[in-house]
DRENVO-769178 format. One record per residue: residue in one letter; x, y, z of N, C-alpha, C, O in turn. Coordinates in pm, whole numbers, padded with zeros to 5 digits, always signed. Layout:
<recs>
AXYZXYZXYZXYZ ...
</recs>
This chain:
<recs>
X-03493+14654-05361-03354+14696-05359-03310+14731-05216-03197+14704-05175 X-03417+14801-05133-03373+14813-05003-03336+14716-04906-03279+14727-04797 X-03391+14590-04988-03386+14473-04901-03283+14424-04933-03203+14397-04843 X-03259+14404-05032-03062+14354-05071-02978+14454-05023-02911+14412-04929 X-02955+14571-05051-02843+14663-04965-02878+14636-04807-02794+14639-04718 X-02979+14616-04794-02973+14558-04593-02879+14428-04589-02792+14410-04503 X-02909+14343-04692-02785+14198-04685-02710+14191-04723-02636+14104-04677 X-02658+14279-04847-02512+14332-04876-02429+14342-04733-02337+14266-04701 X-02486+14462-04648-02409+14514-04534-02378+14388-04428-02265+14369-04383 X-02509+14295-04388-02506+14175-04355-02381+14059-04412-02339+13981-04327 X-02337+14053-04521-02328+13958-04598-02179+13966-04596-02103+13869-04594 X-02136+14140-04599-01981+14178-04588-01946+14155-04459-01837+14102-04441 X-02045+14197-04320-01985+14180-04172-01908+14002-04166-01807+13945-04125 X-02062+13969-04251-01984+13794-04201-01912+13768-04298-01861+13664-04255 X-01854+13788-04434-01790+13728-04532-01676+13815-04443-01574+13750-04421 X-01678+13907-04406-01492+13941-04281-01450+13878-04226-01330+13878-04201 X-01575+13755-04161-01475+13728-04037-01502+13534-04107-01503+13451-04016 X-01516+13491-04217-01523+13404-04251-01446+13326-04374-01463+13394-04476 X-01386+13237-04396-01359+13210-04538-01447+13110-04621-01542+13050-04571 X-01410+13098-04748-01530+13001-04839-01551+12869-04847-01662+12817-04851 X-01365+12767-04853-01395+12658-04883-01280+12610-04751-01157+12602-04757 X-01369+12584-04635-01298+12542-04524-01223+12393-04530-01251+12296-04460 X-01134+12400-04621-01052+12266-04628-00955+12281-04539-00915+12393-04508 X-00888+12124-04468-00816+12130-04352-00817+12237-04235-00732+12303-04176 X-00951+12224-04230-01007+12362-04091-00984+12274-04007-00921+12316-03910 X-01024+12110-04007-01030+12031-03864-00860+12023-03800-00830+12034-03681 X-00771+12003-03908-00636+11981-03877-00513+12065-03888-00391+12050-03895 X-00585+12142-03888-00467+12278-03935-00418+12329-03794-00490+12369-03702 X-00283+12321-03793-00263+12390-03603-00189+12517-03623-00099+12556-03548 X-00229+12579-03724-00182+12721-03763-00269+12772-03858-00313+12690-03940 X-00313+12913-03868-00431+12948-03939-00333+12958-04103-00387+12996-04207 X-00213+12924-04097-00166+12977-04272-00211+12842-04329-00236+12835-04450 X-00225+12701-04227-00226+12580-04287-00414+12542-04358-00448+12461-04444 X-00489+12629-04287-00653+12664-04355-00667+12649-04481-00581+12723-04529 X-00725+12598-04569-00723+12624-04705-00631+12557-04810-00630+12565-04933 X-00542+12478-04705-00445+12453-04793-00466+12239-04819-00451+12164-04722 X-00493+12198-04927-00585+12075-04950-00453+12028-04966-00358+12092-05012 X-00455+11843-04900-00389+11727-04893-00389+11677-05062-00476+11700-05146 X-00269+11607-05077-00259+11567-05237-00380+11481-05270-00434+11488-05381 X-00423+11399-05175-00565+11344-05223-00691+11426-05290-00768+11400-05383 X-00673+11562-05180-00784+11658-05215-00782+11674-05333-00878+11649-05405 X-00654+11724-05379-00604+11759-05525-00678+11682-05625-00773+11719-05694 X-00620+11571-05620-00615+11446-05722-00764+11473-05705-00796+11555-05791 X-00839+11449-05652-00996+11417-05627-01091+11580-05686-01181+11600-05768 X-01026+11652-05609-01098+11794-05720-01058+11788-05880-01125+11857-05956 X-00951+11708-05934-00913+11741-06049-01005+11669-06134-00970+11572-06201 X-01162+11729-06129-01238+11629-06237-01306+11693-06334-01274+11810-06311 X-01377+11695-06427-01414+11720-06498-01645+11764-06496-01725+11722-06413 X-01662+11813-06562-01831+11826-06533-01861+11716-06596-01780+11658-06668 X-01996+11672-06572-02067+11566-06591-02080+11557-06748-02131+11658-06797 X-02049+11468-06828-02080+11494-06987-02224+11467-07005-02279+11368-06958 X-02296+11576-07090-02416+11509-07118-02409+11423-07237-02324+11439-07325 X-02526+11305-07239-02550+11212-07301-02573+11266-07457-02610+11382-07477 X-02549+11174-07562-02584+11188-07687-02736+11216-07695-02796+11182-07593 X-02788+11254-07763-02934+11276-07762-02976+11296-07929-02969+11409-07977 X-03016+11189-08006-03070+11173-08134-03187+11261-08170-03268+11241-08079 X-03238+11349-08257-03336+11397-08256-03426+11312-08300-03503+11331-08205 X-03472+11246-08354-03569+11095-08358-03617+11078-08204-03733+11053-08170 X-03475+11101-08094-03571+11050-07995-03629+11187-07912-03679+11156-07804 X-03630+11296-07935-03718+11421-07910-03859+11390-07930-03890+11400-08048 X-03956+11354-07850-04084+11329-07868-04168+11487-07881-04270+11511-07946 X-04095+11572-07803-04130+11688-07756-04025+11773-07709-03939+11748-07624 X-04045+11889-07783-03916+12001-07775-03968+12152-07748-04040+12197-07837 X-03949+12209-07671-03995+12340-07669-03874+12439-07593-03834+12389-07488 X-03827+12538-07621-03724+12627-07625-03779+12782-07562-03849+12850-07636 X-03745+12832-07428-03791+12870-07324-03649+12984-07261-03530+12976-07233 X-03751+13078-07263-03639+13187-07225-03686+13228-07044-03801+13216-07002 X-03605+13262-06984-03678+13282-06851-03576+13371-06749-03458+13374-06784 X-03611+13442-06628-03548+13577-06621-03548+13511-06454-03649+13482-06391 X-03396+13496-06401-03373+13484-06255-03355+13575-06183-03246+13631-06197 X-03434+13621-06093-03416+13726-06018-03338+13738-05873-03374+13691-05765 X-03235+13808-05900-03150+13794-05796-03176+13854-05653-03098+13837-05559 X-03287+13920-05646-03342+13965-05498-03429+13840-05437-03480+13835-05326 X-03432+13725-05555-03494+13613-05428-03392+13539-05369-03293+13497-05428 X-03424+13519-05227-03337+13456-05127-03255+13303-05180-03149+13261-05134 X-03339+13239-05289-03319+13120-05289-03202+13117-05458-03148+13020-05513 X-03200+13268-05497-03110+13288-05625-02980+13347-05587-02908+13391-05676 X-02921+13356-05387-02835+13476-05374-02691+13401-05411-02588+13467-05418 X-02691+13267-05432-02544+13233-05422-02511+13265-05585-02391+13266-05613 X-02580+13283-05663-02555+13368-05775-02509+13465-05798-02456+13476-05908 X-02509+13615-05676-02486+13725-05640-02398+13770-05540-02329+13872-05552 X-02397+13655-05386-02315+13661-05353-02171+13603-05395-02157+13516-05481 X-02058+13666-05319-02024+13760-05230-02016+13909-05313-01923+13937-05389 X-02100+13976-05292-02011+14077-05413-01921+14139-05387-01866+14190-05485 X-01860+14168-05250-01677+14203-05203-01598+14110-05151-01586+14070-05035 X-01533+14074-05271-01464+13982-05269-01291+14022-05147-01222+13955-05071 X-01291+14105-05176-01161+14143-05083-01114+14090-04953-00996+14097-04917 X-01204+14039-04889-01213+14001-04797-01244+13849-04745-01226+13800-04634 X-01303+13782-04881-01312+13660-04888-01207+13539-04963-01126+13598-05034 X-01194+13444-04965-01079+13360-05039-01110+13373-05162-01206+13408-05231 X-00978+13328-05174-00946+13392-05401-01049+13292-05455-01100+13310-05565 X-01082+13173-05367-01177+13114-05517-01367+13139-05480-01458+13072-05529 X-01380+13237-05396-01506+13237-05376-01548+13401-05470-01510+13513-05436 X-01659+13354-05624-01641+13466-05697-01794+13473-05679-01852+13375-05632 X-01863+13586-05715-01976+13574-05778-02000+13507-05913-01899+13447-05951 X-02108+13500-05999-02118+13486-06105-02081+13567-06203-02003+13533-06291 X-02146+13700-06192-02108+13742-06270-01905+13804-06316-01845+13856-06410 X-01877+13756-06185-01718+13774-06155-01645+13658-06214-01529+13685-06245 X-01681+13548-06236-01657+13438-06313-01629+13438-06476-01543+13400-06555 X-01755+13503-06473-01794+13463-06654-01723+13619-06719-01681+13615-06834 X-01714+13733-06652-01602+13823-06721-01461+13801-06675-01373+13826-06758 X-01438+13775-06602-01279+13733-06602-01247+13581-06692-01145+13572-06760 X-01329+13485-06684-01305+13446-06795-01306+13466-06960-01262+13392-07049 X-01371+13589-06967-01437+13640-07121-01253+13736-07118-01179+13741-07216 X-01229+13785-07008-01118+13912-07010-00969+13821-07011-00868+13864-07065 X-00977+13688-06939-00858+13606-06982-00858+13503-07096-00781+13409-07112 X-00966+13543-07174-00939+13473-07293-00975+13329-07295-00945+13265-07396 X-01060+13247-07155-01075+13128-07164-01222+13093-07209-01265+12980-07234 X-01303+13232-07215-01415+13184-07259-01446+13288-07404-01483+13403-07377 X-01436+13261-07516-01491+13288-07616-01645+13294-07681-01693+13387-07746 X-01702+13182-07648-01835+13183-07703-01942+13294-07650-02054+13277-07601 X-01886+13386-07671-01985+13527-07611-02040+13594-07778-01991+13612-07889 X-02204+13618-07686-02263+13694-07777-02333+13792-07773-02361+13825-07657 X-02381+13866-07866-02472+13987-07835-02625+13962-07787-02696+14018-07703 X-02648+13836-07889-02812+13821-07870-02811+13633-07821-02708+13567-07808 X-02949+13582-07804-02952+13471-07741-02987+13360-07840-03005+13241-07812 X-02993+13415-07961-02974+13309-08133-02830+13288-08168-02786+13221-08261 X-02744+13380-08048-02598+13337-08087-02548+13359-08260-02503+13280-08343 X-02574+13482-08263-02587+13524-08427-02423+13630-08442-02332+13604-08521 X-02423+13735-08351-02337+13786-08371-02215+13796-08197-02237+13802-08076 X-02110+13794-08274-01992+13747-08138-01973+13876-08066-02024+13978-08114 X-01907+13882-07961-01935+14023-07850-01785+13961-07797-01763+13848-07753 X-01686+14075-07815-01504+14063-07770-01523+14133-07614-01604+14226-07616 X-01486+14115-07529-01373+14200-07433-01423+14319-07462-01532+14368-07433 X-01308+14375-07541-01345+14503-07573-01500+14603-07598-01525+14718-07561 X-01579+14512-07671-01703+14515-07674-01819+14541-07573-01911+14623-07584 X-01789+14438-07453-01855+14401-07332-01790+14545-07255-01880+14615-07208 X-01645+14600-07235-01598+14712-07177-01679+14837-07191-01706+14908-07094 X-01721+14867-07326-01787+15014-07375-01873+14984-07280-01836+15057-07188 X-01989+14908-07233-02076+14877-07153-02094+14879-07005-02196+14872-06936 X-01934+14893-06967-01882+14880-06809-01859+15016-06759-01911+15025-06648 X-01813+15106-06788-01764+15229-06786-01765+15340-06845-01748+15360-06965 X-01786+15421-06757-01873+15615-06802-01781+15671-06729-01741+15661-06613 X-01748+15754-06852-01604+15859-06776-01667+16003-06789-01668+16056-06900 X-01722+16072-06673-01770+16223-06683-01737+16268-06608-01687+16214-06510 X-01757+16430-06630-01685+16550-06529-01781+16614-06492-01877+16630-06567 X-01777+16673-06346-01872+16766-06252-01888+16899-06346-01833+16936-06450 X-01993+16955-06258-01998+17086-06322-01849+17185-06313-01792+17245-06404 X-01816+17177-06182-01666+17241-06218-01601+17207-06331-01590+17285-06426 X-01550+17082-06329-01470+17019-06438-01464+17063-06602-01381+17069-06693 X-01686+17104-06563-01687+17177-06736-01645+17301-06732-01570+17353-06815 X-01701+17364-06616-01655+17494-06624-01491+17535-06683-01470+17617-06772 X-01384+17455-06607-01261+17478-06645-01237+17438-06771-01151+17494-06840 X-01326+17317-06825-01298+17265-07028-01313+17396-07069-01219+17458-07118 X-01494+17472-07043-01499+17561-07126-01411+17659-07127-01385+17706-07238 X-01331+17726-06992-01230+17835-06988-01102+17772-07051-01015+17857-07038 X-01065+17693-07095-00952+17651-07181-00842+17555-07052-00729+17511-07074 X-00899+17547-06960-00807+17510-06828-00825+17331-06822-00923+17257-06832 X-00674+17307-06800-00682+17123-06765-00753+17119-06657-00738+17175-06548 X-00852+17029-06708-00940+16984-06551-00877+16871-06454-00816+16765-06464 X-00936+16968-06345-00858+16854-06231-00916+16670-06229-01026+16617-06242 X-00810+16632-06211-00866+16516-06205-00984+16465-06090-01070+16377-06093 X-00946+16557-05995-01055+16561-05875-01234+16572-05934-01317+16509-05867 X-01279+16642-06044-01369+16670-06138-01407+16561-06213-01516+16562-06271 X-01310+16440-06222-01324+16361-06325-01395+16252-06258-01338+16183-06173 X-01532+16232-06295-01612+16073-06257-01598+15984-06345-01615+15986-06467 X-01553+15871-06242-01573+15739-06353-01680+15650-06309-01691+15647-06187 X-01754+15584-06367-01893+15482-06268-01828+15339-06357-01785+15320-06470 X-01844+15280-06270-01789+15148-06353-01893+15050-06281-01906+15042-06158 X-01973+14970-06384-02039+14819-06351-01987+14720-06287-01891+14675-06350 X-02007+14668-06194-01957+14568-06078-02038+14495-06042-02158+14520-06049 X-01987+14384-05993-02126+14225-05978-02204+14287-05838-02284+14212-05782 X-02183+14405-05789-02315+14485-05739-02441+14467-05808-02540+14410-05762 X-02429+14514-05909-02504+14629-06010-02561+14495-06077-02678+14491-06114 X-02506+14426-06086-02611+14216-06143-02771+14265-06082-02809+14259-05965 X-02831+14303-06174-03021+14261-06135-03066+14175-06153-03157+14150-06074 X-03043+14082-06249-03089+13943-06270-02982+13868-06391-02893+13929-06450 X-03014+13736-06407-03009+13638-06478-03093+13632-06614-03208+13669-06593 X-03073+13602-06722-03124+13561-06850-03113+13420-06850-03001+13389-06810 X-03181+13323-06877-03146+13160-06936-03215+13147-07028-03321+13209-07019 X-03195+13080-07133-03214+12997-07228-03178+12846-07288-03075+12795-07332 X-03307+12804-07266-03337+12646-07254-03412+12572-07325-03495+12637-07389 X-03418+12444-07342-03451+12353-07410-03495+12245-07338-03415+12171-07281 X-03651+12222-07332-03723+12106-07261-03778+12015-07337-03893+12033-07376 X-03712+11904-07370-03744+11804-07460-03793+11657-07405-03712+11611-07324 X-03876+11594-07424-03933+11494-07407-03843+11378-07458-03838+11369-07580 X-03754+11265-07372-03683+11168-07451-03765+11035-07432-03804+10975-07331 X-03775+11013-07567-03853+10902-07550-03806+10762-07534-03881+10665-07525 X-03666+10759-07533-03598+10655-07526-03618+10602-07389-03650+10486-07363 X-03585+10744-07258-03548+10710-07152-03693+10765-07045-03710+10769-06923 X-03805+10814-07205-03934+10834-07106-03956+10916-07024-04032+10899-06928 X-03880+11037-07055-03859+11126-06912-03837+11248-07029-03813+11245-07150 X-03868+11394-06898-03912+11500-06927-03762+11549-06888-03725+11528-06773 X-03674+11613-06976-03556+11670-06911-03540+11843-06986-03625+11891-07061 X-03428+11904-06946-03421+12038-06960-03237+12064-06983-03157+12034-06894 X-03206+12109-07083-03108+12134-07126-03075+12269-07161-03107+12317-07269 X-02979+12365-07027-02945+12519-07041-02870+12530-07199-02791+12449-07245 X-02911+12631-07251-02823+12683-07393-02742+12795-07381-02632+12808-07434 X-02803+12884-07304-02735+13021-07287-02762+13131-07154-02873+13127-07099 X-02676+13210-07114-02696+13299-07022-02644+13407-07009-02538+13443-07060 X-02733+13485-06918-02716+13646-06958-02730+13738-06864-02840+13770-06820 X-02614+13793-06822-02612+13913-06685-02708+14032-06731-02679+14095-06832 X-02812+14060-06661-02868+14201-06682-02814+14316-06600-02853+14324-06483 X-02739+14395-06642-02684+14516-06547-02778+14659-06573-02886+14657-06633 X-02725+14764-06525-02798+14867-06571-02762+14933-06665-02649+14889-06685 X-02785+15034-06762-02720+15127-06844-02630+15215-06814-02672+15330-06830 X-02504+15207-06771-02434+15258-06709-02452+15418-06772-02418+15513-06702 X-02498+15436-06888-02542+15595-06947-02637+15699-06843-02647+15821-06827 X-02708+15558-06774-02860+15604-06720-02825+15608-06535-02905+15637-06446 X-02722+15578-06526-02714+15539-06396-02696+15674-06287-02599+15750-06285 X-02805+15681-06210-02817+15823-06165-02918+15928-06173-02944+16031-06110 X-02976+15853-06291-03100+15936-06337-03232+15859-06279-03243+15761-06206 X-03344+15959-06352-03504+15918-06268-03529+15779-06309-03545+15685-06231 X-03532+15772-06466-03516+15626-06524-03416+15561-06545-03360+15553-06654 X-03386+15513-06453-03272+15380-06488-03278+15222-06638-03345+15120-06622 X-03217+15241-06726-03228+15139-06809-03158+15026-06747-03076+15028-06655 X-03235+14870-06851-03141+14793-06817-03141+14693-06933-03238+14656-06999 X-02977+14648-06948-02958+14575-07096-02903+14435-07039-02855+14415-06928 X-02922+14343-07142-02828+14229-07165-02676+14262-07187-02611+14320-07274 X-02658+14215-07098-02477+14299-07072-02370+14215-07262-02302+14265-07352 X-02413+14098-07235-02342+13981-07332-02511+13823-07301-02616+13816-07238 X-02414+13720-07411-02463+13628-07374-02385+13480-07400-02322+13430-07493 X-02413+13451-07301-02290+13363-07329-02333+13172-07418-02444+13123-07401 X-02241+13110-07489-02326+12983-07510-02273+12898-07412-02154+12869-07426 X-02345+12844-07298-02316+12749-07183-02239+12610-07162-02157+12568-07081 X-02320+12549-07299-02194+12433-07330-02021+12467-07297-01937+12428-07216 X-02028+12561-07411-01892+12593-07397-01807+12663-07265-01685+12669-07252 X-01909+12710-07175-01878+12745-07060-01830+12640-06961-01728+12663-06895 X-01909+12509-06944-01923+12434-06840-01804+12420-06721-01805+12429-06598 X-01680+12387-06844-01547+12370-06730-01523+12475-06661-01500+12470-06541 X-01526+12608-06745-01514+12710-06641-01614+12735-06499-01576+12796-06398 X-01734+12680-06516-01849+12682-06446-01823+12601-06367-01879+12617-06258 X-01716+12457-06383-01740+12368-06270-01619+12363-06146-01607+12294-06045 X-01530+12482-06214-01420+12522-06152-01421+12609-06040-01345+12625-05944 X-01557+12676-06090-01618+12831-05931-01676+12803-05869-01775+12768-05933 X-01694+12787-05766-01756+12736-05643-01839+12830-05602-01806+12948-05604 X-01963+12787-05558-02092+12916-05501-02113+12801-05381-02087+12680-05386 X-02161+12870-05286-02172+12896-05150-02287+12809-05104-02406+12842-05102 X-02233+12693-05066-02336+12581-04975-02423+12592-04853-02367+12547-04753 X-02528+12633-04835-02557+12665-04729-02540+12580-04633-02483+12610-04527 X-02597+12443-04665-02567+12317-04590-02441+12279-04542-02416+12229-04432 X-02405+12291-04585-02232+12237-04545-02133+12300-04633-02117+12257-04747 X-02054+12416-04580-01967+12485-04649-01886+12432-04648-01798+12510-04685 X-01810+12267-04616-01722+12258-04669-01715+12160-04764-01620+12082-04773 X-01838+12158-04858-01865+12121-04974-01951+12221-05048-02073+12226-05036 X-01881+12301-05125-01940+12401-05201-01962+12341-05327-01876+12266-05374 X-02084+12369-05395-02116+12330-05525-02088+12411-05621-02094+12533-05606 X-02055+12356-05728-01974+12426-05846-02133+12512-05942-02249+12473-05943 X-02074+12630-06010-02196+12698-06091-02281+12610-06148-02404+12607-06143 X-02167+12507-06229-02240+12405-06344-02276+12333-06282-02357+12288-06362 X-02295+12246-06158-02409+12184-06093-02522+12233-06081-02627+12178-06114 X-02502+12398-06007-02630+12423-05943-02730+12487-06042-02850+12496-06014 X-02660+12545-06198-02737+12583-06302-02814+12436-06340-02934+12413-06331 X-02728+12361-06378-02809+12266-06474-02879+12160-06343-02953+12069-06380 X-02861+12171-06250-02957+12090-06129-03071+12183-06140-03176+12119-06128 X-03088+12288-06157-03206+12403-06140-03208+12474-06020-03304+12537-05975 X-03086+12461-05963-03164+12511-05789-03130+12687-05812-03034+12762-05794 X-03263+12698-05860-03277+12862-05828-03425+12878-05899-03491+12796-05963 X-03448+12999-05868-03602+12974-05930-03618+13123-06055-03563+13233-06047 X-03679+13088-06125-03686+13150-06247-03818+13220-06298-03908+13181-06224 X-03866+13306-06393-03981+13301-06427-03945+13322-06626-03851+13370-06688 X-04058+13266-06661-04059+13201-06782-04090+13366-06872-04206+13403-06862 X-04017+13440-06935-04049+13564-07021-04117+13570-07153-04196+13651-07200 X-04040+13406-07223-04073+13392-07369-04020+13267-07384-03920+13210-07340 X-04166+13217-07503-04162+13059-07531-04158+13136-07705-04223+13231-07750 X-04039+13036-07779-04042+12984-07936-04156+12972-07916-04218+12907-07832 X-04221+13108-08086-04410+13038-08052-04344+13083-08219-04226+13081-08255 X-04475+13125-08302-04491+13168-08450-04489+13259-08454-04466+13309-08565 X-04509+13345-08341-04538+13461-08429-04372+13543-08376-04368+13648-08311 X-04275+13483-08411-04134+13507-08401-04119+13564-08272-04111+13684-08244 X-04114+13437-08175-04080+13409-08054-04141+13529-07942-04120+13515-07821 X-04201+13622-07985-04261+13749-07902-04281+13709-07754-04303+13595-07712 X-04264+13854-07663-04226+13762-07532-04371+13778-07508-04459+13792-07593 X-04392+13769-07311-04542+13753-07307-04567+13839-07301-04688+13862-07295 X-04481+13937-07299-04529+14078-07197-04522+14171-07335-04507+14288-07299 X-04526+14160-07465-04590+14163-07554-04727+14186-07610-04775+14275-07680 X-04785+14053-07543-04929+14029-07588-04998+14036-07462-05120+14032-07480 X-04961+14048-07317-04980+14058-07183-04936+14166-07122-04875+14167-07015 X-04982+14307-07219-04930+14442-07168-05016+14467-07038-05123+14427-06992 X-04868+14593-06987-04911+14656-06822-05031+14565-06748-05151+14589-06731 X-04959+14466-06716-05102+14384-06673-04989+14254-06628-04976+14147-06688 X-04887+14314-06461-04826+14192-06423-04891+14046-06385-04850+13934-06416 X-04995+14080-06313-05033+13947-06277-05044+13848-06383-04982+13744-06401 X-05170+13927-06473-05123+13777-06634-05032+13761-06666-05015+13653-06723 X-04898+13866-06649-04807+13822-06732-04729+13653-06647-04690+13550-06701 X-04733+13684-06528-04724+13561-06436-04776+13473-06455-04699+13386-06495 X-04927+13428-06444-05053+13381-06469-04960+13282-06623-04926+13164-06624 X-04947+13369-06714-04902+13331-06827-04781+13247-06872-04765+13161-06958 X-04690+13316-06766-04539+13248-06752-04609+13081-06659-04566+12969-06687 X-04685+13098-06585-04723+12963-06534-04792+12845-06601-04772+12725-06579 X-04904+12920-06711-04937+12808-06843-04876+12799-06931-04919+12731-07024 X-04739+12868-06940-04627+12779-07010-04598+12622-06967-04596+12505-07006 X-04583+12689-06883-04463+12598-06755-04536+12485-06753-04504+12386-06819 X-04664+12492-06662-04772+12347-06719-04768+12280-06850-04739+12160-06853 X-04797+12351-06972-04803+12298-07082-04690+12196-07112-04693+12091-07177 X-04585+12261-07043-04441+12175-07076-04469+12068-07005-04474+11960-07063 X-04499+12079-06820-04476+11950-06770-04617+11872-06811-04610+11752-06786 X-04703+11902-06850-04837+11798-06836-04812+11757-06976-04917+11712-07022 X-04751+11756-07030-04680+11675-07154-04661+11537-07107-04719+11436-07147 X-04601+11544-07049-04534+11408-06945-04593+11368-06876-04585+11246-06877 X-04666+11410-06798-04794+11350-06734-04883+11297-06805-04926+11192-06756 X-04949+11339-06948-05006+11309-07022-04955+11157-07086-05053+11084-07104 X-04855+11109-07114-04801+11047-07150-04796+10901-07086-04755+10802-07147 X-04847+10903-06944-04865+10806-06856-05045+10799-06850-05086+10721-06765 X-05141+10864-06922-05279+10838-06929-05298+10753-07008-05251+10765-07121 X-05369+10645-06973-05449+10531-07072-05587+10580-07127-05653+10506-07200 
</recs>
């Protein structure tokens, strides 16, 4: 954590003196003209995400369903996290988790849930109880208990912010197509882990699945937010590329097994290294499927 609040502070100096999607930077002879895209640009951003292909279950040779936990303190997961002060950066450069609740809060994304079987639905309102803790100092009680309106100066509010994002949830599907002979991976769902905003402050800090969202139904919104190219910022890649391309790195928590999906760290108590160790002979098992498949 000490190491991300060092690049937070980093991350705001330069997101001040920088913007996100440098269109008409080469030709602009006034800084209001920055940002502002030629009707071609238009026409040419106005597209749609990649449709995925039909996929028959007949041709599933091999299916296995894989839960896995992105951690946002690795360097190679930050365009997930960054910018988290946006104030200072252009209106379309959001974090993730700044994406997927303003779309849940304007009503364009619905398919939100509590759990990752997508069993029971999670509103706005729902996801809010979760964001915000309204408490008063010790003064503040003092004056409840004497019968006196407390000052508002007394009154704390802590509210959850794409700060407070510790990691990523995914849930996936790695199926073997035998049509096209190849090992592919299809996201189902995802999930902001924040802290317990109850706990926040204390010795033990909790931390929950904020919502979860079903991804399909996300995509357009996903291919509309732009995260942060290192290579060439003035082609930023959209969420729904860089999720379903994979570029971030993950570790594997829980594989669909029998004995009702139990994670590893279950049967791989206080004992991180196996639990790693373990998340890695998943991961093999899946790809040497496919490798296997090319042995005579």
């Amino acid at each position: 954590m000490k190491y991300r609040n060092f690049l937070i502070v980093i991350a705001f100096l330069v997101g001040s003196f920088s913007s996100f999607s440098q269109s008409n930077l080469l030709n602009a002879k006034v800084p209001a003209e920055i940002g502002k895209k030629t009707a071609a640009q238009l026409i040419s951003d106005n597209d749609k995400p990649l449709p995925y292909g039909y996929v028959h279950d007949r041709d599933v040779l091999m299916g296995k369903t894989t839960w896995e936990i992105i951690d946002l303190d690795e360097r190679i997961n930050f365009p997930m996290y960054y910018p988290i002060d946006t104030a200072n950066i252009g209106k379309d450069r959001r974090p993730l988790y700044d994406v997927l609740t303003r779309a849940i809060r304007e009503g364009k994304l619905t398919e939100v849930y509590s759990d990752s079987y997508f069993n029971t639905k999670k509103t706005m309102k729902d996801i809010e109880a979760s964001l915000s803790k309204i408490d008063t100092t010790d003064a503040g009680r003092e004056q409840f208990n004497a019968g006196i309106t407390i000052d508002p100066q007394y009154i704390v509010k802590t509210d959850i912010t794409a700060i407070d994002v510790s990691d990523y949830k995914i849930k996936g599907f790695w199926y073997f197509d035998k049509r096209q002979s190849e090992l592919k991976y299809r996201l189902i769902g995802l999930c902001p882990i924040v802290p317990d905003v109850f706990t926040i402050g204390k010795e033990e800090q909790d931390y929950i699945e904020l919502f979860w969202i079903y991804f399909p139904a996300a995509r357009d919104i996903l291919h509309d937010a732009k995260a942060f190219n290192d290579r060439n910022s003035a082609m930023p890649i959209t969420f729904d590329d860089l999720l379903n391309s994979r570029r971030f790195n993950a570790v594997i928590y829980k594989e669909e097994n029998i004995f009702g999906d139990r994670e590893i760290a279950e049967y791989m108590k206080e004992n991180s290294q196996m639990q790693l160790l373990e998340s890695e002979r998943v991961k093999d098992k899946i790809r040497d499927f496919e490798q296997d498949m090319w042995n005579y």
